[in-house]
C-alpha atoms as one frame of an Amber mdcrd trajectory, in Angstrom:
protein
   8.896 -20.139 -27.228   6.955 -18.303 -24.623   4.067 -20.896 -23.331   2.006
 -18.183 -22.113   2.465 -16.433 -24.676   1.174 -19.513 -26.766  -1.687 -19.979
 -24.861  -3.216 -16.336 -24.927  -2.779 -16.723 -28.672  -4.870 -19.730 -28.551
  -7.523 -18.806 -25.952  -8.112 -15.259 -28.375  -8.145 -17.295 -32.194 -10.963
 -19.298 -30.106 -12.706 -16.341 -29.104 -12.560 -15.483 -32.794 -14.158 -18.165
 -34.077 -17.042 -18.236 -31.371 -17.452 -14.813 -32.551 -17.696 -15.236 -35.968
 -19.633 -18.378 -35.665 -22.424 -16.742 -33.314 -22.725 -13.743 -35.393 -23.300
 -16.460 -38.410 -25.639 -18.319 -36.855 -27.988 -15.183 -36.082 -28.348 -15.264
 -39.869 -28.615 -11.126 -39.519 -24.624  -9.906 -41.111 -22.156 -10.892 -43.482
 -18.915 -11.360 -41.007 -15.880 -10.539 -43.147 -12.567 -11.098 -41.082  -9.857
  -7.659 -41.564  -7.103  -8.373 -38.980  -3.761  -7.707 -40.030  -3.123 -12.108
 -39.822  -5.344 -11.916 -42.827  -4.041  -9.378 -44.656  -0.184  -8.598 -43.670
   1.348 -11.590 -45.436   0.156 -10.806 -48.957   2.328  -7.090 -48.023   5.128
  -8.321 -45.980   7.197  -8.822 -49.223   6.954  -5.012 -49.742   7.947  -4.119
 -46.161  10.861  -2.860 -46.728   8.738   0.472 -48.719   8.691   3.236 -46.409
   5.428   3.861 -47.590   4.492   0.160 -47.377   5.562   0.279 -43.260   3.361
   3.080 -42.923   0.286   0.869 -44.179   1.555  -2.209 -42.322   1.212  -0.368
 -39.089  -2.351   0.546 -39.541  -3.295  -2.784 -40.154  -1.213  -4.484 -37.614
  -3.987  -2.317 -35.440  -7.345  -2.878 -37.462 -10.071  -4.108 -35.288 -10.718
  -8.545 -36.377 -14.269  -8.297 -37.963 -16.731  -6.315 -40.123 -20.354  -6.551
 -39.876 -22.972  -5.948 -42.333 -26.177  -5.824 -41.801 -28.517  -7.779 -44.103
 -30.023  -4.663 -45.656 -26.159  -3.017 -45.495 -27.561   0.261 -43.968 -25.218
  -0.734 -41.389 -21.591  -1.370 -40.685 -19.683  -2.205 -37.514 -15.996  -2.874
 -36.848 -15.317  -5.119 -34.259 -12.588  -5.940 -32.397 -12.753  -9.438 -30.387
 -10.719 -10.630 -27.052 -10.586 -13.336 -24.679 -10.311 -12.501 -20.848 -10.423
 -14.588 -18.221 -11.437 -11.573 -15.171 -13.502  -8.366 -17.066 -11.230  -5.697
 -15.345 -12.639  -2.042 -15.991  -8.939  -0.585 -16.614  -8.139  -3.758 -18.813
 -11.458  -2.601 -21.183 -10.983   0.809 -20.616  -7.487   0.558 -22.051  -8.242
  -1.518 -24.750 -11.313   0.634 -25.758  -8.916   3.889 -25.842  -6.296   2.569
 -28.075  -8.663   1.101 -30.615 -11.119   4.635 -30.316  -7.575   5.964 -31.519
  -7.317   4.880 -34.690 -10.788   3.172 -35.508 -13.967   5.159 -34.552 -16.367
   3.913 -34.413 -15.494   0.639 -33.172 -16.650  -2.408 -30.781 -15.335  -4.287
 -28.676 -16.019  -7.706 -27.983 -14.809  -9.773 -25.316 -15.773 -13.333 -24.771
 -14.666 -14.870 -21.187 -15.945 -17.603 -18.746 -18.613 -15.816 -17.575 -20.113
 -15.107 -20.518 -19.883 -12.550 -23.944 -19.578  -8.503 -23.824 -19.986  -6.440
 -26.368 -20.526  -2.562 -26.472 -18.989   0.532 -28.832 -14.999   1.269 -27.339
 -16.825   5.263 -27.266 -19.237   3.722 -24.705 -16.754   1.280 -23.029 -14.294
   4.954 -22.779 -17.445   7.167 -21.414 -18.335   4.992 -19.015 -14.477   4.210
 -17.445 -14.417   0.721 -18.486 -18.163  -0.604 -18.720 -19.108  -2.752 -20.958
 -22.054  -4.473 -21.867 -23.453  -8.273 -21.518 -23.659  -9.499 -25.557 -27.407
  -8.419 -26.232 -30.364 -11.243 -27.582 -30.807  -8.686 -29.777 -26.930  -9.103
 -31.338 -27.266 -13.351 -31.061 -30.312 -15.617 -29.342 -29.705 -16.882 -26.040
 -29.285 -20.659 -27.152 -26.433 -19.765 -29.310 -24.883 -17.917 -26.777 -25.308
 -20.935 -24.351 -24.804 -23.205 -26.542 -21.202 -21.218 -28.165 -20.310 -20.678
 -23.836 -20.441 -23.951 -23.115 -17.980 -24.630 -26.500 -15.737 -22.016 -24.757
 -15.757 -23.542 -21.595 -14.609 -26.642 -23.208 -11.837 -25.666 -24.675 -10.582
 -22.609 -22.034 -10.835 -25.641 -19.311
């Protein structure tokens, strides 16, 4: 077992659930999680289907989240990540491959220094940009409050 390995695995399922549990608390979307951990073990048993391997790697890259807006005019994709440094090539990167297969989609990144969150079009157009998470998105004392959680458990 790779320890490192291990521990980015933990340090992004945590920024997962802050996600989803800040976007819940704004009381503004349904959250609906869509990342291939939810959905690839119902399929594995059919792997072996060429067809069935063609779906599986679609999903293994679908962004984490969906969110609906309470009137469900709108819909955003979202794909969430832990960092400890916000490096412009790191985002940049990340943004392109995900603009590849799932536009539009967002990209959220939740780190020590706080939560980002912009489009991966945006994040692409402006070389690796991205945005501090909006009080428009989630109220300050959430964020606070869900940083401070973070910072608890990243050390």
């Amino acid at each position: 077992m790779n320890a490192s390995f291990v521990k980015n695995l933990i340090k992004g399922k945590i920024a997962e659930v802050i996600f989803e549990e800040m976007f819940r608390e704004s009381e503004e979307f349904t959250i609906i999680q869509i990342g291939y951990e939810h959905t690839i073990p119902e399929l594995a048993q059919y792997q072996h289907h060429v067809q069935i391997k063609k779906v599986l790697e679609n999903i293994r890259s679908a962004p984490d989240f969906v969110l609906i807006n309470k009137d469900k005019t709108e819909v955003f994709l979202v794909e969430v990540k832990y960092r400890e440094t916000l490096l412009k090539t790191d985002l940049l990167k990340i943004a392109t491959e995900i603009s590849k297969r799932w536009n539009p989609c967002w990209l959220f990144v939740a780190s020590k220094t706080g939560f980002y969150f912009s489009p991966c079009h945006t994040i692409v157009n402006t070389q690796g940009n991205i945005d501090e998470l909006s009080e428009s998105w989630v109220r300050k004392e959430v964020k606070d409050e869900s940083l401070k959680i973070l910072k608890d458990f990243i050390g």
